[in-house]
C-alpha positions as a Markdown table, in Angstrom:
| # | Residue | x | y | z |
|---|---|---|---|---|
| 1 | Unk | -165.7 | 70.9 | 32.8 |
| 2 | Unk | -166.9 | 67.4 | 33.2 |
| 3 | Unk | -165.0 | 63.8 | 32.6 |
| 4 | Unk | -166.6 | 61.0 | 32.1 |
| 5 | Unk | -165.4 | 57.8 | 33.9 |
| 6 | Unk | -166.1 | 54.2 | 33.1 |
| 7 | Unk | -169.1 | 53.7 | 35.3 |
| 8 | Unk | -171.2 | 56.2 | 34.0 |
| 9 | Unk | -170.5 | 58.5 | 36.8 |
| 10 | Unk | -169.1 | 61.5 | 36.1 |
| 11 | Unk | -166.0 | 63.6 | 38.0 |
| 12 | Unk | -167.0 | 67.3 | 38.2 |
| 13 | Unk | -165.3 | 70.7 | 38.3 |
| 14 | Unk | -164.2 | 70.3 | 41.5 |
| 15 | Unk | -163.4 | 67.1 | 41.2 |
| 16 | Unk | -165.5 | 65.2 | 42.9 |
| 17 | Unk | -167.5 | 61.8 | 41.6 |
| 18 | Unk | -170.9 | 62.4 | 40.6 |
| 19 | Unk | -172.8 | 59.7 | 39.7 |
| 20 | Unk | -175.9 | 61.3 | 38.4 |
| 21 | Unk | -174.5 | 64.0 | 36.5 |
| 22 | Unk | -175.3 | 62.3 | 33.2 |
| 23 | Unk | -178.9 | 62.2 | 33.7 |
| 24 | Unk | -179.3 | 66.2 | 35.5 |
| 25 | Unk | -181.2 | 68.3 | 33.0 |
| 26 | Unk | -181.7 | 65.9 | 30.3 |
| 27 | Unk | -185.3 | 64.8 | 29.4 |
| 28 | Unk | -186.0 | 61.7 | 31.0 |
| 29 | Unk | -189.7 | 61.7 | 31.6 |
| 30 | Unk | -192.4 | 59.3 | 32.8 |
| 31 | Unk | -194.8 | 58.6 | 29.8 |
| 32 | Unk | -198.2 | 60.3 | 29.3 |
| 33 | Unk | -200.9 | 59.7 | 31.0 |
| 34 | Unk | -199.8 | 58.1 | 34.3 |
| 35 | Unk | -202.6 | 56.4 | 36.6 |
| 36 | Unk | -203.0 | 55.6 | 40.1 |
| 37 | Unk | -205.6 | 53.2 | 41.9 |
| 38 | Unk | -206.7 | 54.9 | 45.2 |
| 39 | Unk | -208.8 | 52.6 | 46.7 |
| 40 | Unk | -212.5 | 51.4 | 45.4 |
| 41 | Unk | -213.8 | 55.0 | 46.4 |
| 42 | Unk | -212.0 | 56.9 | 43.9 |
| 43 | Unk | -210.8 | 54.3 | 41.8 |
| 44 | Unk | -208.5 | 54.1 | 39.2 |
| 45 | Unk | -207.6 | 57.6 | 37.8 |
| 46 | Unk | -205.9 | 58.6 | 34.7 |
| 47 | Unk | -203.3 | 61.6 | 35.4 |
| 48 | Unk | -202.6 | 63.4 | 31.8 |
| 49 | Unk | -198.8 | 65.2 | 32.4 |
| 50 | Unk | -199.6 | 69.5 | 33.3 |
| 51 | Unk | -196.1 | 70.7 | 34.0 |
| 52 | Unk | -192.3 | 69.6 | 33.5 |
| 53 | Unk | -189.3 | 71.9 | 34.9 |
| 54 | Unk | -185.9 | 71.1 | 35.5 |
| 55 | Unk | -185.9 | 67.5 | 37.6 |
| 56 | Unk | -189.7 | 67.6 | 38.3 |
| 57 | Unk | -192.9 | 66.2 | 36.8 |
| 58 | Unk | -196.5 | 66.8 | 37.5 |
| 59 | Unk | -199.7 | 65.0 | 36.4 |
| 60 | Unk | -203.2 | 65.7 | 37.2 |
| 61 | Unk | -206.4 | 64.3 | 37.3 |
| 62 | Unk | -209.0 | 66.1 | 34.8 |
| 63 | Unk | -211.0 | 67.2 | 38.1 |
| 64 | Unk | -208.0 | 69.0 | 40.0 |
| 65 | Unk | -208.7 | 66.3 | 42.6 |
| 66 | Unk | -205.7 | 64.0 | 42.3 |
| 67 | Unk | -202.3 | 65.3 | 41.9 |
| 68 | Unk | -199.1 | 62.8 | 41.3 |
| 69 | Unk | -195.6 | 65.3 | 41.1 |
| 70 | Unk | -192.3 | 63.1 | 41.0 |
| 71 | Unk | -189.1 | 65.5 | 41.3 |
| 72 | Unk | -185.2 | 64.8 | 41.8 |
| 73 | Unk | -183.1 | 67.2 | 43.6 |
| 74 | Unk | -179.2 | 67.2 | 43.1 |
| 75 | Unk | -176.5 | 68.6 | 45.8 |
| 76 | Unk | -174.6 | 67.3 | 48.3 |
| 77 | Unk | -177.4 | 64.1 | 48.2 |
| 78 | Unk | -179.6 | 63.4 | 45.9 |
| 79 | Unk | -183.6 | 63.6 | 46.6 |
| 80 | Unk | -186.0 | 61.8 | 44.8 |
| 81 | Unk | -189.9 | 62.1 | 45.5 |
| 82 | Unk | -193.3 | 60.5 | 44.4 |
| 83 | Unk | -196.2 | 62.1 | 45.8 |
| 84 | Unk | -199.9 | 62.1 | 45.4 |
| 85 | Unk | -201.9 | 64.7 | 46.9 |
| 86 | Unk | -205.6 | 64.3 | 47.0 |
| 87 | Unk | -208.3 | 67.1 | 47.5 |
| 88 | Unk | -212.0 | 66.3 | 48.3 |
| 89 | Unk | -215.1 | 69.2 | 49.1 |
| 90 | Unk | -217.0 | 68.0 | 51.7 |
| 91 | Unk | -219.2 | 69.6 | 54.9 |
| 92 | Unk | -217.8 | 72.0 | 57.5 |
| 93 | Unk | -217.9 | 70.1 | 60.9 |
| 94 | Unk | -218.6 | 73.3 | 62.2 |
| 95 | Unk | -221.2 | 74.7 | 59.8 |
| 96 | Unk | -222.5 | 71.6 | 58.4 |
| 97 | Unk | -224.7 | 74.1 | 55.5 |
| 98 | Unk | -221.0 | 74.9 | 54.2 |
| 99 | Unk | -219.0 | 73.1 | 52.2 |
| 100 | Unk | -215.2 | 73.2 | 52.7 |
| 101 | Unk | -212.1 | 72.1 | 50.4 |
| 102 | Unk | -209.8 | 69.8 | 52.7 |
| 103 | Unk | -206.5 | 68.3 | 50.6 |
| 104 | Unk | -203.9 | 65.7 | 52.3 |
| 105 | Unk | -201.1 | 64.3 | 50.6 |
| 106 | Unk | -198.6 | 61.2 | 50.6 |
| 107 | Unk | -195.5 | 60.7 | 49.7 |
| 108 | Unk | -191.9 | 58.7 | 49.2 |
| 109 | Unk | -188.9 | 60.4 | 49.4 |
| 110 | Unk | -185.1 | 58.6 | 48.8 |
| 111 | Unk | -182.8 | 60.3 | 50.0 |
| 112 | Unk | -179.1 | 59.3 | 49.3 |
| 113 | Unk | -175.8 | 60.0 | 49.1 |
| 114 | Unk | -174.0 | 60.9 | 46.0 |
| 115 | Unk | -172.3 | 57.9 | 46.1 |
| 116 | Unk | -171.9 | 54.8 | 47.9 |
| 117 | Unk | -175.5 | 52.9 | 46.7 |
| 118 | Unk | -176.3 | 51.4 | 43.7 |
| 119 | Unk | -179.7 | 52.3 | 42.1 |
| 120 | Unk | -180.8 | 48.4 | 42.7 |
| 121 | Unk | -179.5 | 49.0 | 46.2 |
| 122 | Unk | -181.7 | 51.7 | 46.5 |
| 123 | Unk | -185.0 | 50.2 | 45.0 |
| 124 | Unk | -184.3 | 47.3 | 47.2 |
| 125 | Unk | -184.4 | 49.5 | 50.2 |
| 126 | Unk | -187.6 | 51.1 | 48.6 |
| 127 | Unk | -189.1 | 47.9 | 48.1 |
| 128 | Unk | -188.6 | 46.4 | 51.5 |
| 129 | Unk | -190.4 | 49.8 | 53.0 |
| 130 | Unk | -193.5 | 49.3 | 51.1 |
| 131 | Unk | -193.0 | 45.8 | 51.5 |
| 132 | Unk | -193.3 | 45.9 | 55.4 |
| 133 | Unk | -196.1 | 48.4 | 54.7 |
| 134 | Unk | -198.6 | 46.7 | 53.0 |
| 135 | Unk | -198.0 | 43.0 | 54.6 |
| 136 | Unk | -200.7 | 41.7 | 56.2 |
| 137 | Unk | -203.1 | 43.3 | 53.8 |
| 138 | Unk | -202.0 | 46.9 | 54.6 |
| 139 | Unk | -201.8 | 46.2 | 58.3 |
| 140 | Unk | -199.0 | 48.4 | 59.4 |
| 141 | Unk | -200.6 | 51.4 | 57.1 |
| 142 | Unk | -203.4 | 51.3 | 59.5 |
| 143 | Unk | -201.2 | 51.0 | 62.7 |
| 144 | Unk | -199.0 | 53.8 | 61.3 |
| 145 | Unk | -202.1 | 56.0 | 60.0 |
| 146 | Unk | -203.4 | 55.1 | 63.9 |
| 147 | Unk | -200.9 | 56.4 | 65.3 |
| 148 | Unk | -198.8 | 54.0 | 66.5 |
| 149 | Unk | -194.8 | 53.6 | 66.9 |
């Protein structure tokens, strides 16, 4: 049994506030195709939607080379995660006559308590991440992907 209370949230079985339980298992999608710019290399790349399951989302490019999967997780705090993982064939170091798949992937993850921040709070925080990251034309990406702390 579920109650709903004034500010959407909702007060489960055991009685506890949840404010999210309005929105678990119900069909909120992102729409169809999505795209993502990586780069001038690759480009712009359209992403038509090739799976949906409870809380997740996956989108693909029509090569198998780009892969964007959003997902929220529900328990004690609640995980939400964009990620783009990209795949490329290029030569073995090693044996440079053999080709070899190599795949690397990056990704955002919130991760919040049930209650206590406000989704604005939380796109704020999201905000001032990639913010900082990308100042400077991307300046503190390259430190980061360098290595530094």
């Amino acid at each position: 049994m579920v109650e709903t209370i004034s500010n959407n949230s909702v007060i489960n079985a055991l009685g506890d506030i949840d404010p999210y339980e309005h929105c678990k298992g119900d069909a909120i999608m992102f729409s169809d195709p999505q795209s993502v710019t990586i780069g001038t290399t690759i480009g712009t790349v359209s992403l038509p939607r090739t799976g949906a399951g409870s809380g997740t989302g996956v989108f693909d490019s029509n090569d198998g080379t780009v892969e964007l999967s959003v997902a929220n997780s529900y328990g004690k705090r609640t995980r939400r995660t964009a990620r783009i993982n990209l795949s490329k064939i290029a030569a073995d170091p090693l044996i440079s006559s053999n080709n070899i798949k190599y795949s690397t992937s990056c990704y955002l993850v919130v991760d919040a308590p049930i209650t206590g921040f406000t989704v604005a709070e939380l796109k704020d925080l999201v905000t001032g991440l990639t913010t900082w990251l990308t100042a400077s034309t991307g300046a503190h990406i390259t430190q980061l992907l360098g290595g530094e702390n």
